[in-house]
Kinemage of the C-alpha trace (Angstrom):
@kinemage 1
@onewidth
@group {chain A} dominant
@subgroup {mainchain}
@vectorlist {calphas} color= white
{ca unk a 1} P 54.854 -82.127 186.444
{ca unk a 2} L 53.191 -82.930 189.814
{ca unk a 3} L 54.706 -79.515 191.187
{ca unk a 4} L 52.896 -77.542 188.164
{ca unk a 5} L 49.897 -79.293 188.776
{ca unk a 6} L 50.228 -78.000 192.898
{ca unk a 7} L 50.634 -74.297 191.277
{ca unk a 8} L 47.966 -74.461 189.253
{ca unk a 9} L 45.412 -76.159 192.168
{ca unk a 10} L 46.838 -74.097 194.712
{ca unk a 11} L 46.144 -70.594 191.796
{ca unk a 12} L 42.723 -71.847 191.364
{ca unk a 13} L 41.991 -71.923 194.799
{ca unk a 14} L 43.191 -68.614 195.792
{ca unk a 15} L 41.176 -67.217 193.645
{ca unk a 16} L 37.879 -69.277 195.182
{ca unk a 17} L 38.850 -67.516 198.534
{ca unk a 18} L 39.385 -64.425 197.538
{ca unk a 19} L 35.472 -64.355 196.580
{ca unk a 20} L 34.424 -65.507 199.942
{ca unk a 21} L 33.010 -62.865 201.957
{ca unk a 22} L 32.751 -63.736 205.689
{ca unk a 23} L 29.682 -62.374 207.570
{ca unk a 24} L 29.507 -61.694 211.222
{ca unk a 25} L 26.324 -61.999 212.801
{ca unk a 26} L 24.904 -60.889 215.485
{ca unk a 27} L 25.624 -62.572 218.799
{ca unk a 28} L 22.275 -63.537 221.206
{ca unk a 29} L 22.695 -63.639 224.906
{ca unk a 30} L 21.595 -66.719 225.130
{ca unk a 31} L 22.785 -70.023 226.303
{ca unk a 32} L 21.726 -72.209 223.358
{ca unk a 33} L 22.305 -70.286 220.578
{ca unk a 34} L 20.597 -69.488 217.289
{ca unk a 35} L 23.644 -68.545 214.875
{ca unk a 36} L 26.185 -67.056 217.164
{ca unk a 37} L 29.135 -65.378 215.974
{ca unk a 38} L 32.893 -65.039 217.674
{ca unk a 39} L 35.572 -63.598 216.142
{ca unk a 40} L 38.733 -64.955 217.319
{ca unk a 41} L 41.336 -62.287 218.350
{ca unk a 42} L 44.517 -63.910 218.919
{ca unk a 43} L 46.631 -66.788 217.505
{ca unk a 44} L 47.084 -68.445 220.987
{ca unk a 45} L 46.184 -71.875 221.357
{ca unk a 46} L 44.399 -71.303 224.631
{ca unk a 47} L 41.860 -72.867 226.753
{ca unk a 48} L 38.594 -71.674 227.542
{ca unk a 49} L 38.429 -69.636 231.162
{ca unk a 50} L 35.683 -71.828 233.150
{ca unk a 51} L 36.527 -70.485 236.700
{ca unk a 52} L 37.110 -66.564 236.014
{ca unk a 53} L 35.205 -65.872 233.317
{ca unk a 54} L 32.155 -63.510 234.631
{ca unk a 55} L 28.798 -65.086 234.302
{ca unk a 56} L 30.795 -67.596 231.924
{ca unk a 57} L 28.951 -65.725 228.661
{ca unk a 58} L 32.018 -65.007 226.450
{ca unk a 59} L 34.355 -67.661 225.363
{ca unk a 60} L 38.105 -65.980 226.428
{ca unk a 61} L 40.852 -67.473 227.610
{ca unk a 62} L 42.814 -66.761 231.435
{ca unk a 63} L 44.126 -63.574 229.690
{ca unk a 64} L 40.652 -61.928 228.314
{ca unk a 65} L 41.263 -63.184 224.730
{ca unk a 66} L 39.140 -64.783 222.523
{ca unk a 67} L 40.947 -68.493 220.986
{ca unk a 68} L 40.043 -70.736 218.520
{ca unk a 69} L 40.218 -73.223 221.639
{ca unk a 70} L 38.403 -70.798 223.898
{ca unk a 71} L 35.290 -70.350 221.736
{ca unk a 72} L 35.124 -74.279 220.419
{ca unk a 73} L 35.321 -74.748 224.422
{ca unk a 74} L 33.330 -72.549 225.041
{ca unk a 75} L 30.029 -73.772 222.297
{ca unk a 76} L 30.835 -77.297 223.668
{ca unk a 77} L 29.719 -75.879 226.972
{ca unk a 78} L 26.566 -74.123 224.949
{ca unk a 79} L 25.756 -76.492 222.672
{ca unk a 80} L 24.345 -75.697 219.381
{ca unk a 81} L 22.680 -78.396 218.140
{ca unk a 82} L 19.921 -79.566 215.612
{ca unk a 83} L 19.411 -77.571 212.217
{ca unk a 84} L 22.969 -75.997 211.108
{ca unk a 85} L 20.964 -73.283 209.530
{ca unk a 86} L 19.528 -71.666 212.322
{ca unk a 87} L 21.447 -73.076 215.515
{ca unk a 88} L 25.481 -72.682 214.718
{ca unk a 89} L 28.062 -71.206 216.035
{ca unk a 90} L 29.986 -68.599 213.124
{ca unk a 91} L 34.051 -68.681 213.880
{ca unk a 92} L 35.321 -65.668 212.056
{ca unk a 93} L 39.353 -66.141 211.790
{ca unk a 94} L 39.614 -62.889 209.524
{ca unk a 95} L 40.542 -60.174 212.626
{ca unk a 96} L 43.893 -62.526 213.742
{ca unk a 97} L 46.857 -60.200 212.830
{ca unk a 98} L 49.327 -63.789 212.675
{ca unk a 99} L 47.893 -66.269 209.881
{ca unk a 100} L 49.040 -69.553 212.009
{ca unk a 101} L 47.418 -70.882 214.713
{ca unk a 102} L 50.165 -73.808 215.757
{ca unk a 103} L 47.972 -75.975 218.602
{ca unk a 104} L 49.737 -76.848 221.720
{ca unk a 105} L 50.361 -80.726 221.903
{ca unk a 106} L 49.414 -80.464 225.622
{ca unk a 107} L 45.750 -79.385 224.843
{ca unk a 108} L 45.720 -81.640 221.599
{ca unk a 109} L 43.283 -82.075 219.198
{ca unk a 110} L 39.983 -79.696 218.585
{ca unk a 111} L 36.821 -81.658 219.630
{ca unk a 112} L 33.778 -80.185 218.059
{ca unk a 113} L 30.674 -81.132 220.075
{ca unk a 114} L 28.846 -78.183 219.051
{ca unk a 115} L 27.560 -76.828 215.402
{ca unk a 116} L 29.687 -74.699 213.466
{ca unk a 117} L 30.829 -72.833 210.852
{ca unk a 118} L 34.748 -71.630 211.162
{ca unk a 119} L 35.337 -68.957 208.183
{ca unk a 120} L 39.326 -68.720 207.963
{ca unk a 121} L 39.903 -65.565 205.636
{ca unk a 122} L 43.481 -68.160 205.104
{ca unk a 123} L 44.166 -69.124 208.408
{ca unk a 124} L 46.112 -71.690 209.107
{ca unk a 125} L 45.774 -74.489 211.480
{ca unk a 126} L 48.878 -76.977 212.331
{ca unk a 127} L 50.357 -78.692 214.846
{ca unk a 128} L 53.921 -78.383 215.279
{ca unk a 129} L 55.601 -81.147 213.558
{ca unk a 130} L 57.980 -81.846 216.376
{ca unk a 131} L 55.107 -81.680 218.865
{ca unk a 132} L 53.733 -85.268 219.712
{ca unk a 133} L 51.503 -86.706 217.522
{ca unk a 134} L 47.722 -85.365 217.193
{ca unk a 135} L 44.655 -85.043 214.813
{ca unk a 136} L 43.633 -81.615 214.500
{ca unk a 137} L 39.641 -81.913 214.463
{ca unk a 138} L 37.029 -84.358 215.477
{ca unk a 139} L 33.694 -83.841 214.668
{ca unk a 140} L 31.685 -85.328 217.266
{ca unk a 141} L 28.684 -87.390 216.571
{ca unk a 142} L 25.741 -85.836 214.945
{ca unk a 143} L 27.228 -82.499 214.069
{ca unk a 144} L 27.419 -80.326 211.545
{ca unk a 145} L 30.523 -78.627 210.519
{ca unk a 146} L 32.091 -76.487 207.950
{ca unk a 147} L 35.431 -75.308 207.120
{ca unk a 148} L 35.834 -72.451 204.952
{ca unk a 149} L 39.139 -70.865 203.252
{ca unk a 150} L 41.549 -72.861 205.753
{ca unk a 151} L 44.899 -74.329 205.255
{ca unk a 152} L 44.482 -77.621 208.137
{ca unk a 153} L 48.666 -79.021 207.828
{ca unk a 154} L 51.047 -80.856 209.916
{ca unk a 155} L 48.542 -83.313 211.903
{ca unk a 156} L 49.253 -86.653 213.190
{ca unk a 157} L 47.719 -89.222 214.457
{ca unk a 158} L 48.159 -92.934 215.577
{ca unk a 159} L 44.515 -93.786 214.662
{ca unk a 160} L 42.861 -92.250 211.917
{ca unk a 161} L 42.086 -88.779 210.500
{ca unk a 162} L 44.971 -86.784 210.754
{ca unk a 163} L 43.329 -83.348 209.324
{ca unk a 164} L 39.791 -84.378 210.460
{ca unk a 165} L 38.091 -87.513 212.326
{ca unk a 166} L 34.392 -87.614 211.335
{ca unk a 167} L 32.113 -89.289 213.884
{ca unk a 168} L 29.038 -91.411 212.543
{ca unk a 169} L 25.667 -89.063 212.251
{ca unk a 170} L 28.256 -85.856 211.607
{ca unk a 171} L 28.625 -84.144 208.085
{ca unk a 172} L 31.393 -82.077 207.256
{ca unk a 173} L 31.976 -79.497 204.679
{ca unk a 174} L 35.182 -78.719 203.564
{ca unk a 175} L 35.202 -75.256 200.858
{ca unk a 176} L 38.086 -73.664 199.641
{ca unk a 177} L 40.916 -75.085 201.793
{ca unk a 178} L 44.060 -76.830 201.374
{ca unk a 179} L 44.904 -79.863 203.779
{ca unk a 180} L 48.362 -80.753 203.754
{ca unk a 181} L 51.039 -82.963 204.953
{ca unk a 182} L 48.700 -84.760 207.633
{ca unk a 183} L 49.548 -88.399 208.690
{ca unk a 184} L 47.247 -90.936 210.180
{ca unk a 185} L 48.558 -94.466 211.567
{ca unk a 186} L 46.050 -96.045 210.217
{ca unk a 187} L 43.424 -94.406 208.118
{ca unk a 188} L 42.710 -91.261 206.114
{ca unk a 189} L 45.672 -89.130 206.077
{ca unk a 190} L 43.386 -85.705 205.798
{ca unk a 191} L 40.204 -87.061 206.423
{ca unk a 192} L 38.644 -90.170 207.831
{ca unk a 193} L 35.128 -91.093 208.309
{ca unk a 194} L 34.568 -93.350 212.194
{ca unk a 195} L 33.061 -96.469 212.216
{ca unk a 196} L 32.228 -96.256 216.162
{ca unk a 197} L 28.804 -95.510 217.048
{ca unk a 198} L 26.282 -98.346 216.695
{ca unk a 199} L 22.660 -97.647 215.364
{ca unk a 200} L 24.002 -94.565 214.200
{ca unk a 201} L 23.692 -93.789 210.168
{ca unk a 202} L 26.931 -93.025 208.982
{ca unk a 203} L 29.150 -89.356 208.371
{ca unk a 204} L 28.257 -87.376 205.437
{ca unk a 205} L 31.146 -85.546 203.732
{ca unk a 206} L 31.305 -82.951 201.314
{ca unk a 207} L 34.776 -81.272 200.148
{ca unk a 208} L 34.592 -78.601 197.628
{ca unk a 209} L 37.251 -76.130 195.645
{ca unk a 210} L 40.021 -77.733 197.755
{ca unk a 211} L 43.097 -79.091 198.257
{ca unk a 212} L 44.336 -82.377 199.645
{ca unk a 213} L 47.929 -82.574 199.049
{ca unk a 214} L 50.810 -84.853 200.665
{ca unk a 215} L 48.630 -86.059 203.117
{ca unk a 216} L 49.893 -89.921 203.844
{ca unk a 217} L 47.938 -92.549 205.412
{ca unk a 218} L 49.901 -96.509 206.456
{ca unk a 219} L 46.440 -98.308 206.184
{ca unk a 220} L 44.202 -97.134 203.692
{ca unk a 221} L 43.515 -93.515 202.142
{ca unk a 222} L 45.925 -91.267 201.930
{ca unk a 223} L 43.607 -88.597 201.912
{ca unk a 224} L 39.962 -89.674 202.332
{ca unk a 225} L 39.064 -92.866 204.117
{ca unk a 226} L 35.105 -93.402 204.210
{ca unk a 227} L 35.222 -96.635 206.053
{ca unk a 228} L 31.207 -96.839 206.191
{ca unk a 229} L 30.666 -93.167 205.815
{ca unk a 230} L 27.193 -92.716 204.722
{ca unk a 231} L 28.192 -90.259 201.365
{ca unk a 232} L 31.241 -88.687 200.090
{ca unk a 233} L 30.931 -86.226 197.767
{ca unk a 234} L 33.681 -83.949 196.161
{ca unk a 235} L 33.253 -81.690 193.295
{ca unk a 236} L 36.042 -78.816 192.056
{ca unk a 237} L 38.958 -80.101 194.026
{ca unk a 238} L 42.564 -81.483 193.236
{ca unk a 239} L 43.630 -84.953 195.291
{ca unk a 240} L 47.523 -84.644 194.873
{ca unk a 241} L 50.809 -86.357 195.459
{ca unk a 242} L 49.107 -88.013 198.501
{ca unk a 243} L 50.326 -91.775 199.927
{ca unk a 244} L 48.832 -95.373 201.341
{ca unk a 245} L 52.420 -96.271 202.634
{ca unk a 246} L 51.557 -99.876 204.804
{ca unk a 247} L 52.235 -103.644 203.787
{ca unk a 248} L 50.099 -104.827 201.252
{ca unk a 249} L 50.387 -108.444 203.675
{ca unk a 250} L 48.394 -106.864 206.867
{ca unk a 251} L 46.032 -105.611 204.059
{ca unk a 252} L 47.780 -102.194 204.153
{ca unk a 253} L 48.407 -99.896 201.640
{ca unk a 254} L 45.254 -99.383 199.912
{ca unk a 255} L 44.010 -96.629 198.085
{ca unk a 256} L 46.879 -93.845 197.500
{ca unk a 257} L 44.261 -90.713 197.241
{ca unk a 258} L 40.934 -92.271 198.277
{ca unk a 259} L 39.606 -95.213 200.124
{ca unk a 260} L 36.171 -95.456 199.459
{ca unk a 261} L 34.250 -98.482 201.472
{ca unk a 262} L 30.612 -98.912 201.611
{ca unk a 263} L 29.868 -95.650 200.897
{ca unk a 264} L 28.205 -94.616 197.554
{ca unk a 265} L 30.678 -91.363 196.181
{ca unk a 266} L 30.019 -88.905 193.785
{ca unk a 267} L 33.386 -87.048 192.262
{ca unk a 268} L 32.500 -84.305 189.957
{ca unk a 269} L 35.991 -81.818 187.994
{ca unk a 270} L 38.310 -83.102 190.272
{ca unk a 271} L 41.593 -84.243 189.591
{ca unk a 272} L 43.173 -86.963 191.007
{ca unk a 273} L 46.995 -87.140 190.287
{ca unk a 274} L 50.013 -88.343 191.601
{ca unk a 275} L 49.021 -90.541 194.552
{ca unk a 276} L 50.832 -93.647 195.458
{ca unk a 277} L 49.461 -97.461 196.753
{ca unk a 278} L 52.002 -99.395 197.899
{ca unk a 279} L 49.338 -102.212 197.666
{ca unk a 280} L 46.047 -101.793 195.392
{ca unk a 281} L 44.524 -98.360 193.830
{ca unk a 282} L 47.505 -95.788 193.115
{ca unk a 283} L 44.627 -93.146 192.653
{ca unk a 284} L 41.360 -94.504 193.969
{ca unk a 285} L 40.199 -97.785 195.743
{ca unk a 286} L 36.662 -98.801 195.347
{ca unk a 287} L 35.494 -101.633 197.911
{ca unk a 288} L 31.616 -102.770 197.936
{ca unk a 289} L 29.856 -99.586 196.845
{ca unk a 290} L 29.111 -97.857 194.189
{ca unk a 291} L 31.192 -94.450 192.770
{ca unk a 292} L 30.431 -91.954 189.911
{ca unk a 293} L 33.077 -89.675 188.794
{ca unk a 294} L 32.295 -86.773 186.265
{ca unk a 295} L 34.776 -85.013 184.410
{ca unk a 296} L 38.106 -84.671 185.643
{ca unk a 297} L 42.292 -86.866 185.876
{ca unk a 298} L 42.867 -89.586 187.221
{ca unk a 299} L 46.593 -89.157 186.150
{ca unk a 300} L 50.050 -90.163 187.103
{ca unk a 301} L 49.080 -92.476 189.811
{ca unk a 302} L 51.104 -95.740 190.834
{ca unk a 303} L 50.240 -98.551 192.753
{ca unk a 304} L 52.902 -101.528 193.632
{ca unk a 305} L 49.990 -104.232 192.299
{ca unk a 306} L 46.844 -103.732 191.195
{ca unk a 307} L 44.757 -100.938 189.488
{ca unk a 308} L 47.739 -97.652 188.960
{ca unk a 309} L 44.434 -95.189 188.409
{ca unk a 310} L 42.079 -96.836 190.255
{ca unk a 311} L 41.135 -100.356 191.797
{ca unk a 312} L 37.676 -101.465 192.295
{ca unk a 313} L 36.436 -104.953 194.610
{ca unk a 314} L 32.453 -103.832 194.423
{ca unk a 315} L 30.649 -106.437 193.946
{ca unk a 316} L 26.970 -106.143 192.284
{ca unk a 317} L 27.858 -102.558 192.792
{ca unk a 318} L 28.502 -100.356 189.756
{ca unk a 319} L 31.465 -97.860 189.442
{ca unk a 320} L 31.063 -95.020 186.705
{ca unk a 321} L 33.654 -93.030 184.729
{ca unk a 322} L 32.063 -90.492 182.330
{ca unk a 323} L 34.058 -87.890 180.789
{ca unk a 324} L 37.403 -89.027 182.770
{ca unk a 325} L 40.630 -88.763 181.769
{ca unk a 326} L 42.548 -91.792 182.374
{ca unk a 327} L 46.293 -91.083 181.762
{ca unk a 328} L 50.176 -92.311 182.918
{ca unk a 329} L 49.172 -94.082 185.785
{ca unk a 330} L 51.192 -96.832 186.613
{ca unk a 331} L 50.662 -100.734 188.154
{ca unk a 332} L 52.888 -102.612 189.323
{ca unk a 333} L 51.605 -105.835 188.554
{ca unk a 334} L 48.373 -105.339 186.250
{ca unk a 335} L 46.045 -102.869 185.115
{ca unk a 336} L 47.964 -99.528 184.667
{ca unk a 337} L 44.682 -97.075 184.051
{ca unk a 338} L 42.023 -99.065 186.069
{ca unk a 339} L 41.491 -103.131 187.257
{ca unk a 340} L 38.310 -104.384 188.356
{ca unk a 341} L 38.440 -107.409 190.682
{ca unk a 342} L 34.734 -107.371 191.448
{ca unk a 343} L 32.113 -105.380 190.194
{ca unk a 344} L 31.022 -103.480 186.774
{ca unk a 345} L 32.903 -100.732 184.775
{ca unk a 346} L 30.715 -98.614 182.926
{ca unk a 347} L 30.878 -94.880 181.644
{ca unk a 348} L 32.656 -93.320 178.566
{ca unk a 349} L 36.403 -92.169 179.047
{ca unk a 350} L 37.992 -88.803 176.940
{ca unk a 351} L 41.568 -91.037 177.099
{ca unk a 352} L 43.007 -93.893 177.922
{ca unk a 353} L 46.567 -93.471 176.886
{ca unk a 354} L 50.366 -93.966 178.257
{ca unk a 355} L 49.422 -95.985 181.342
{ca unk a 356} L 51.938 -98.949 182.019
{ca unk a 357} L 51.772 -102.158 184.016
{ca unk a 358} L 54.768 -104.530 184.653
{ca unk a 359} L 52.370 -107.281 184.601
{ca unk a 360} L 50.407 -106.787 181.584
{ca unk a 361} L 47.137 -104.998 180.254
{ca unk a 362} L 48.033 -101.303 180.453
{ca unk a 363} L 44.703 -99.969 180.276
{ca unk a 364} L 41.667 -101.666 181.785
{ca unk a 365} L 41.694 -105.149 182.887
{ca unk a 366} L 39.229 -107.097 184.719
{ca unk a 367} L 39.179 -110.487 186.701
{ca unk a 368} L 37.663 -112.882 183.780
{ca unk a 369} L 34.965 -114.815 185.458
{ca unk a 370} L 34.842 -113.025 188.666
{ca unk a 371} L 33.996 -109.437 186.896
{ca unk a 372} L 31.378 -108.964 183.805
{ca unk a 373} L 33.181 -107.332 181.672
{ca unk a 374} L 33.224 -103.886 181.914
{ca unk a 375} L 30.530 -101.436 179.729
{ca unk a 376} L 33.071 -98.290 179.748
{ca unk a 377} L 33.455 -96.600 176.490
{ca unk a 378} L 37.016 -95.867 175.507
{ca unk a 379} L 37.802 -93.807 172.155
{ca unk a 380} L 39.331 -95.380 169.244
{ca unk a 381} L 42.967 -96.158 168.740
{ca unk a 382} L 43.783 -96.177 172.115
{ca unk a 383} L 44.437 -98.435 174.986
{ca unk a 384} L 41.918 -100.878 175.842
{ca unk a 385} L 39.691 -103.451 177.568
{ca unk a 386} L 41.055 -106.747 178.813
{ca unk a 387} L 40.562 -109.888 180.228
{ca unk a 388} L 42.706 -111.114 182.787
């Protein structure tokens, strides 16, 4: 079932990219740019050309070529900063004749310390999964990024953010891309919001008609970790088969697809299915903010205690399911569809059937006397409410 679910994601996103048209603008000779456009010309995984490169004004590498590397090396040199809209570098990806761009392990990870906008046209970024271990992207702090029609597989790294590390003050936007099979040590398998960067207000993130698939996390997330991002907001996209894989005892394994923490999230038609907690919140973990999820599954999750669909520890926060689908999720000790440890339940669900918990209440259960109990809406005849 998970694997037609993948089909059918993967299908509908296809068909999102195939109506993206990518537009090359002009490029301005100038060294701050307006909206500057590159288009990348090679899938080497070379470094910008600081010593050769005549009057240093186009970003090539050693050979004349213009990189991925060269011309994110290069805008880090020319910063574009400020308004996205009218000071960004444009990446077009489209004129590569090889659709994988494998990054060398000796250059690691892309560090984005400029604006931009990278339009893929189905590229694919990975690193090579023998190479050492890596993130793909940072996002430095207080830029503004956005990934379009990408496939972003195969990182790994011993902190956090295997796809994508999002520095406080950043936003990222994520449309029409598939991340995949990414690994971080600690948090956010795909993506992961920083916490470094005192006095600054938090990332914004924003992922839209994608993918995040198989992407495994040992801490927390095995997608999306937030950990104090200032919003997360996802709308169109499928969260699938992803894993929190750590020991529950070093307050590991938490939240199988998402991690949510002090950031207020709004989910909108997404499905969230298959994902795996070895501790708390197969599908989703809440912690001290407040969520709202429109439409969409939260279906076939598992977690090995608490909370198979989702898990929420919010307190005097509010989490909202309305028009969710709450289905064959799974919790190993209690609450198979959703538990609520701390904080309020409220919303109206389209079903509530064929979750299972090994330690009781199948459905919805909430921490008597800790919890108010919760306001959500389920429909008649099937599972229900209780009190734990």
């Amino acid at each position: 079932m998970f694997a037609t679910h993948l089909r059918a994601a993967e299908s509908e996103t296809n068909r999102l990219r195939k109506t993206t048209r990518l537009v090359c603008e002009q490029l301005e000779n100038r060294s701050v740019p307006a909206v500057t456009a590159f288009a990348v010309d090679t899938n080497a995984d070379t470094a910008y050309d600081h010593f050769d490169n005549v009057n240093k004004m186009a970003p090539v590498d050693e050979n004349g070529m213009v990189s991925l590397r060269a011309v994110i090396e290069y805008a880090n040199a020319n910063r574009a900063l400020g308004d996205w809209d009218v000071n960004r570098y444009n990446v077009n990806l489209s004129t590569i004749s090889e659709q994988t761009i494998t990054l060398d392990p000796n250059l690691g990870a892309l560090v984005l310390e400029s604006n931009f906008y990278f339009l893929g046209n189905s590229v694919t970024v990975e690193r090579n999964v023998a190479a050492a271990a890596f993130g793909l992207f940072e996002v430095d702090i207080e830029i503004q990024t956005r990934f379009s029609a990408m496939t972003l597989r195969g990182g790994r790294t011993l902190d956090s953010g295997g796809a994508i590390l999002v520095n406080r003050g950043a936003t990222l936007e994520v449309e029409n891309c598939t991340l995949s099979n990414n690994e971080a040590v600690k948090d956010g398998g795909a993506i992961a919001a920083n916490t470094i960067g005192e006095g600054i207000p938090g990332a914004k993130i924003f992922i839209t008609n994608s993918i995040l698939a198989l992407n495994t996390a040992e801490r927390s997330g095995g997608a999306i970790a937030t950990n104090g991002a200032l919003s997360l907001t996802i709308s169109g996209s499928s969260i699938l088969g992803n894993e929190a894989t750590g020991n529950p005892a070093n307050d590991e394994g938490w939240g199988g697809g998402i991690y949510v923490v002090t950031t207020d999230a709004l989910i909108s038609g997404t499905n969230i299915i298959g994902n795996e907690a070895t501790g708390y919140g197969g599908g989703v973990y809440v912690l001290d903010c407040e969520l709202t999820m429109n439409g969409g599954q939260l279906h076939g999750n598992a977690a090995d205690f608490d909370g198979g669909g989702i898990y929420v520890d919010a307190e005097n926060e509010t989490v909202t399911l309305t028009n969710v689908s709450v289905t064959q999720n799974n919790a190993g000790n209690k609450g198979g569809g959703a538990y609520v440890w701390k904080g309020t339940l409220a919303g109206q669900l389209t079903a509530l059937t064929g979750n299972t918990a090994v330690g009781g209440i199948p459905g919805i259960g909430f921490k008597q006397g800790q919890a108010p109990a919760p306001t959500i809406t389920v429909p008649q005849g099937q599972q229900t409410v209780e009190a734990d």
